[in-house]
C-alpha positions in Angstrom: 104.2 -64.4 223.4 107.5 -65.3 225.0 106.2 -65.7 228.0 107.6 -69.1 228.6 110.0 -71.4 226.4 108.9 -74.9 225.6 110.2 -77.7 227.7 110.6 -79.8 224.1 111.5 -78.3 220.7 111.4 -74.9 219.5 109.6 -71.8 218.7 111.5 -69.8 215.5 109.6 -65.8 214.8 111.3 -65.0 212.1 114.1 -66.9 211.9 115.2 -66.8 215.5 115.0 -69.3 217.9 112.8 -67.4 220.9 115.4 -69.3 223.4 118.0 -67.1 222.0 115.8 -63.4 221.7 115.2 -61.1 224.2 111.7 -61.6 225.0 110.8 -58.4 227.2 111.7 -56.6 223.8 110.0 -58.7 221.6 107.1 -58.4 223.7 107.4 -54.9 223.5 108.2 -54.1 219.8 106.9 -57.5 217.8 104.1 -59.4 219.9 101.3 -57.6 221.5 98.7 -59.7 223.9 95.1 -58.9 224.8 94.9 -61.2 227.6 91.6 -62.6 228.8 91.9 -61.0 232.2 92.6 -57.5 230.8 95.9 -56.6 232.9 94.8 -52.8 232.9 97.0 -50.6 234.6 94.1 -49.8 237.7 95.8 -46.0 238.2 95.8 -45.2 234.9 92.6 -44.3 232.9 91.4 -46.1 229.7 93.0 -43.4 228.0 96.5 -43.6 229.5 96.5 -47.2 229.5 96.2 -47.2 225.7 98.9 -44.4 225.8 101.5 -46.4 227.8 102.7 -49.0 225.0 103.1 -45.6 222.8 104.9 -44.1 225.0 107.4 -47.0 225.8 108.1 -47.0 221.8 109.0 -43.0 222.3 106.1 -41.5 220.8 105.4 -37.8 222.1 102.8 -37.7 224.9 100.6 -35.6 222.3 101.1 -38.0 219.4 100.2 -41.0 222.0 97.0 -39.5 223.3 95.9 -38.8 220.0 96.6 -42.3 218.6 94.8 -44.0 222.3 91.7 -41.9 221.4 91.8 -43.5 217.1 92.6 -47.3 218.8 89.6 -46.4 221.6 87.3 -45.2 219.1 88.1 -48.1 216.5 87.5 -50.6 219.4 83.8 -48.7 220.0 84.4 -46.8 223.3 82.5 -43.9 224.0 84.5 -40.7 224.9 82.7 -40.9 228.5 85.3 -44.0 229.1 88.4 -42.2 227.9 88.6 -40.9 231.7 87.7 -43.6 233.0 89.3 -45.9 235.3 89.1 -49.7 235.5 87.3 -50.5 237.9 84.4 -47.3 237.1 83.9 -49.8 234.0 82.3 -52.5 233.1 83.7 -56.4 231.8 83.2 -55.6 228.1 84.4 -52.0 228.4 87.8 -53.2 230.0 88.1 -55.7 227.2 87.6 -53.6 225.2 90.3 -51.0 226.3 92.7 -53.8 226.5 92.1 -54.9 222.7 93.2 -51.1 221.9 96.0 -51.1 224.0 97.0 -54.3 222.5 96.8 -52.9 219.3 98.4 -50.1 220.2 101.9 -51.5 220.6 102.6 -51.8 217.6 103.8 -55.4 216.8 102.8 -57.7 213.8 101.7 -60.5 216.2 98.5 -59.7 218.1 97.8 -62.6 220.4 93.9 -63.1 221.7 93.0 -64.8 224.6 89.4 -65.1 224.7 88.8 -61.8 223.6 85.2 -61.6 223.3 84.6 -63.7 226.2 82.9 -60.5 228.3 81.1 -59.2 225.5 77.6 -59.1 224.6 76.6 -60.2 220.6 76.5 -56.9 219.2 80.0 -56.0 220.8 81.6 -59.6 220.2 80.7 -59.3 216.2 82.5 -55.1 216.2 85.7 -56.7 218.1 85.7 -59.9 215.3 86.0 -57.4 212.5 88.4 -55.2 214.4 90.7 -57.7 214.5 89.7 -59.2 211.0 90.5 -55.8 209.8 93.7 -55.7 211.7 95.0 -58.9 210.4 93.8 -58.1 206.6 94.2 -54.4 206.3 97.3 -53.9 209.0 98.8 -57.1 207.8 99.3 -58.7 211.2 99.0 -61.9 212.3 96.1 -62.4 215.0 96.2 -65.3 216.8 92.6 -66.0 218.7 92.3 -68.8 221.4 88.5 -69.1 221.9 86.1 -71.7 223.2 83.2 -69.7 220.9 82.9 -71.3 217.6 81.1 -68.5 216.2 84.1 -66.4 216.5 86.3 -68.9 215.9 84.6 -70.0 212.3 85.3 -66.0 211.4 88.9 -67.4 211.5 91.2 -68.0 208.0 92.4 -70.5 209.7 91.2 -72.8 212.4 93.2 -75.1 214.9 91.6 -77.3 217.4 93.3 -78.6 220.4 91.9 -81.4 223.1 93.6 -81.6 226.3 96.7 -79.6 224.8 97.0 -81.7 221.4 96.7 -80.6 217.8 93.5 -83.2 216.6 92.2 -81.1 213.3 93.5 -77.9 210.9 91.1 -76.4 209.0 
């Protein structure tokens, strides 16, 4: 995500050496993150929150909100949470707002951090296709970090790490 450089080798996205990129751009424009403590904007509703990475990108307030409401309703919100703020809702409905506000900005690199983590089954399974879908349909590249391995076997590809080392690619 660009949120801090290596202290050994390199990272390249597209050709470019992420030392060398300006990462609060990239960050905005190429690399969303869902992160597994949701970072919602607390004054903002769900709504709005959704909104804000369209609106950063330029998109007309009335183009924005309609797009939040398609990303809330793909992620399996409710219109009762739409005006809702974070803390009226619960784990899994935050999550869940922050999965379609990270697929709201728009990049081609969607990084996961425990998304399902606050979810119950039913939810977990909707969220795994969502980004399934996102990664096959929308053509980005989803990146999941997850301690679940029935999410993670849903993966094309798996990588497993022990203490912060690479020990098997599937």
């Amino acid at each position: 995500a660009g949120l801090d450089l290596p202290s050994e080798g390199h990272i390249f996205v597209n050709g470019t050496d992420m030392s060398s990129l300006d990462r609060d751009q990239y960050r905005c424009r190429e690399a969303s993150v869902i992160y597994q403590a949701f970072h919602l904007f607390s004054l903002l509703t769900a709504k709005e929150n959704v909104m804000f990475p369209l609106e950063l990108r330029g998109i007309p307030r009335k183009e924005a909100s309609r797009q939040a409401e398609n990303y809330l309703q793909k992620a399996g919100l409710p219109e009762k949470i739409y005006r809702q703020f974070p803390p009226m809702m619960s784990g899994g409905e935050q999550q869940r707002v922050a999965i379609a506000r990270a697929m709201a900005a728009g990049g081609k690199i969607l990084l996961a951090d425990e998304p399902t983590g606050n979810l119950d089954t039913e939810n977990e399974k909707k969220i795994v296709e969502l980004l399934k879908a996102f990664a096959h349909e929308d053509g980005c590249a989803v990146i999941v970090i997850t301690h679940n391995p029935e999410v993670a076997a849903e993966a094309d590809k798996i990588l497993r790490m022990c203490d912060g080392i690479l020990t098997q690619i599937q």
